[in-house]
N, C-alpha and C positions, 0 to 999 in steps of 0.2 A: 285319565285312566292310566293308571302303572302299570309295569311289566306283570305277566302270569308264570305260574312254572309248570310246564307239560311234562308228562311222561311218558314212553314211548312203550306201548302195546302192540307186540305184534306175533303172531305164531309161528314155528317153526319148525320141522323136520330135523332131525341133527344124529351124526352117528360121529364115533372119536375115534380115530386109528391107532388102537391098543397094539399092534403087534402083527406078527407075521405067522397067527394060527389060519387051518386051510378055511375054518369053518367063520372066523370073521371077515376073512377077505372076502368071503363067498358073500356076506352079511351086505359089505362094502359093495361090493359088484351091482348086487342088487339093488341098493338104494339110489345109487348113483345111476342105472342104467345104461354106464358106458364102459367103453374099452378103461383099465389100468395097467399098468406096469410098477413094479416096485422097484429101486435101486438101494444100491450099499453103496455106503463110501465115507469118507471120513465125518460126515457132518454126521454119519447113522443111515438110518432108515428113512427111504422117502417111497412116497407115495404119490404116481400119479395120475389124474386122470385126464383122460384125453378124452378133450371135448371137439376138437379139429386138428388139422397138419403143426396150427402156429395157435391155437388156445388151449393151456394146459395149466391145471390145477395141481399145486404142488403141496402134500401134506406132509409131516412130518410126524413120530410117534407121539402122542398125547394131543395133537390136532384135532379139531373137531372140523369134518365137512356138513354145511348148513343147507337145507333145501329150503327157501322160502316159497312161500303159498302161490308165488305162480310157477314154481320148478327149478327156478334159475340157483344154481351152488355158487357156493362161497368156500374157502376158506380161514378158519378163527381160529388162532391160538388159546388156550385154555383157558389164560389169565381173560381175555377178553370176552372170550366164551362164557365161563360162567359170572363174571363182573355183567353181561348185557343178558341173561336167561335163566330165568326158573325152571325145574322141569317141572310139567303138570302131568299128574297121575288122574288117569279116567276113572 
């Protein structure tokens, strides 16, 4: 029996940190369900979120933060982002 090729199915929650309007951040906040802060500085705009003292998720503008189906975030740069997801429309 030779090798098979699988493909990887799996769902996902996902929002992309467009910018620094009040009403995406607010989008953001809510998805994520934890403290952020944003910074400035030469890399641009980041985005973090604070998940404890010493675990923190660092986004950057055109970032996408991922919620996988048991909650846990990630985050995926765009190129990877849409290279690994479809959106699916209800």
């Amino acid at each position: 029996m030779g090798a098979k090729i699988y493909e990887k199915r799996i769902t996902v929650q996902a929002i992309q940190f467009q910018g620094l309007d009040t009403a995406h951040i607010t989008e953001i906040i809510a998805f994520v369900g934890m403290p952020i802060s944003v910074e400035f500085g030469t890399y641009g705009v980041r985005l973090r979120v604070i998940r404890s003292n010493f675990d923190v998720i660092e986004a950057y503008q055109g970032d996408y933060i991922v919620k996988d189906t048991a909650g846990v975030l990630k985050r995926m740069d765009k190129v990877s982002f849409e290279a690994e997801y479809k959106e699916v429309t209800p």
